[in-house]
C-alpha positions in Angstrom: 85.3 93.3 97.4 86.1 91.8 93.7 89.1 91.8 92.6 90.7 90.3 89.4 93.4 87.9 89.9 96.6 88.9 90.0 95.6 92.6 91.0 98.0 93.3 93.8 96.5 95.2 96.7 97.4 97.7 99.3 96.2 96.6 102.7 96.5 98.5 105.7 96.3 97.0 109.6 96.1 100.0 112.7 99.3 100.8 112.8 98.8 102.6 109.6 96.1 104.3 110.9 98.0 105.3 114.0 100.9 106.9 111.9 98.6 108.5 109.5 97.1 110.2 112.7 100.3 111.3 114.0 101.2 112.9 111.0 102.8 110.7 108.4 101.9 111.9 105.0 103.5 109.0 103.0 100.2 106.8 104.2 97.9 108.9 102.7 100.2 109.7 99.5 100.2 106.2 99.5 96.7 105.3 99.5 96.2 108.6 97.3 98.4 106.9 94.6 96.5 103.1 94.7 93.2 105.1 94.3 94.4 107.1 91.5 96.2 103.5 89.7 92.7 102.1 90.2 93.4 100.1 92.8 91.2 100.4 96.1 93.8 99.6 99.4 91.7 97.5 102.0 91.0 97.0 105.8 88.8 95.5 107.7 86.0 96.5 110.5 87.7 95.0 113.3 91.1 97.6 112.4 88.2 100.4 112.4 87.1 99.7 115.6 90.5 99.6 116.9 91.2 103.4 115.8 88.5 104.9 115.5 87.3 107.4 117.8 85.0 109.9 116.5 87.4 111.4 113.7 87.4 114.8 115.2 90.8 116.5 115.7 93.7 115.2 114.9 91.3 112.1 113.9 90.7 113.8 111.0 93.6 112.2 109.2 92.2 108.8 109.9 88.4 109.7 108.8 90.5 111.2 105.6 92.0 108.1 105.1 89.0 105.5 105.8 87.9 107.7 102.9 89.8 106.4 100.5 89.6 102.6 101.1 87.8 99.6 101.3 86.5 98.4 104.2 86.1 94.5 104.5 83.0 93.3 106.8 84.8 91.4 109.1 81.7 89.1 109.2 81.8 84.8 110.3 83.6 83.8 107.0 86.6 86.2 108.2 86.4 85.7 111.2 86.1 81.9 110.8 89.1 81.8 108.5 91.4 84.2 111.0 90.3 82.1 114.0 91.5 78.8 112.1 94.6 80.7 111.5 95.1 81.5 115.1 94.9 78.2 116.0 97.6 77.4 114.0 99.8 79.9 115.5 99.1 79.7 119.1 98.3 83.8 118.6 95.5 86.0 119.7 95.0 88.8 117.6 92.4 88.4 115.5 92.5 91.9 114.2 96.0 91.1 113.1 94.8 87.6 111.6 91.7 89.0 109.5 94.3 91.5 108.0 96.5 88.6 107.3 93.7 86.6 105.6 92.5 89.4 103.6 95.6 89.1 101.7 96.9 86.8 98.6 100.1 86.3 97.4 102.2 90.0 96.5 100.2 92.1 98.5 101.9 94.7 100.6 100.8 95.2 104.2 101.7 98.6 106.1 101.4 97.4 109.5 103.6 98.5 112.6 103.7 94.8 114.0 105.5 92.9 111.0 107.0 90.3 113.1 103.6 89.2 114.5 101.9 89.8 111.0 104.9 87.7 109.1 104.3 85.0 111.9 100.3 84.6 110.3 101.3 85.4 107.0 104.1 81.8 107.0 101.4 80.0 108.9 98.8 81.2 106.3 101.1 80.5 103.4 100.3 83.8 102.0 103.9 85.7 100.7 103.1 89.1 101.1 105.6 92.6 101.4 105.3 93.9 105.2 105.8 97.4 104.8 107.2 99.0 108.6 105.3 102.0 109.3 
């Protein structure tokens, strides 16, 4: 994943996932739009493994969307930087914490946890738009 600085990116944590699954076309009209601006909205392996189940039936919608973003590996530089995040939080999730560290500043998040995700983002010192899903 390059990108130039400045670029603001679309990042997406389960909870989008989730929603897109259960029906809410905004997240894909969303990611639909980023794509078409030239913009590529990102995730990470660890928030694939949380929602991802095979993509058959109503899993469709979340095969449909991994289509049309980026996945980040969530490999030891990730996971090295979310775990030191953690630690500075007193949190747990390190799903929640590689999403968090995947961002700079003026990203937008759609999570469905943006307390939890607003808690890493201070901590990280990354000001980033949490958009409820």
């Amino acid at each position: 994943m390059t990108r130039a600085r400045g670029d603001v990116m679309l990042i997406l944590d389960a909870g989008a996932f989730i929603a897109a699954e259960r029906g809410n076309r905004e997240i894909l009209a969303r990611v639909k739009w980023e794509r078409r601006s030239g913009r590529a909205p990102l995730t990470n392996g660890g928030v694939v493994a949380q929602v991802w189940r095979g993509g058959h039936g109503r899993q469709g919608r979340v095969a449909k969307l991994l289509a049309g973003i980026d996945v980040a590996a969530l490999d030891s530089k990730l996971g090295e930087r979310a775990g030191m995040l953690l630690a500075r939080t007193g949190g747990s999730d390190a799903i929640d914490a590689a999403v968090v560290c995947l961002a700079r500043d003026g990203d937008d998040i759609l999570t469905s946890d943006p307390a939890d995700l607003l808690r890493l983002a201070h901590a990280a010192g990354t000001h980033v738009e949490l958009i409820p899903v």
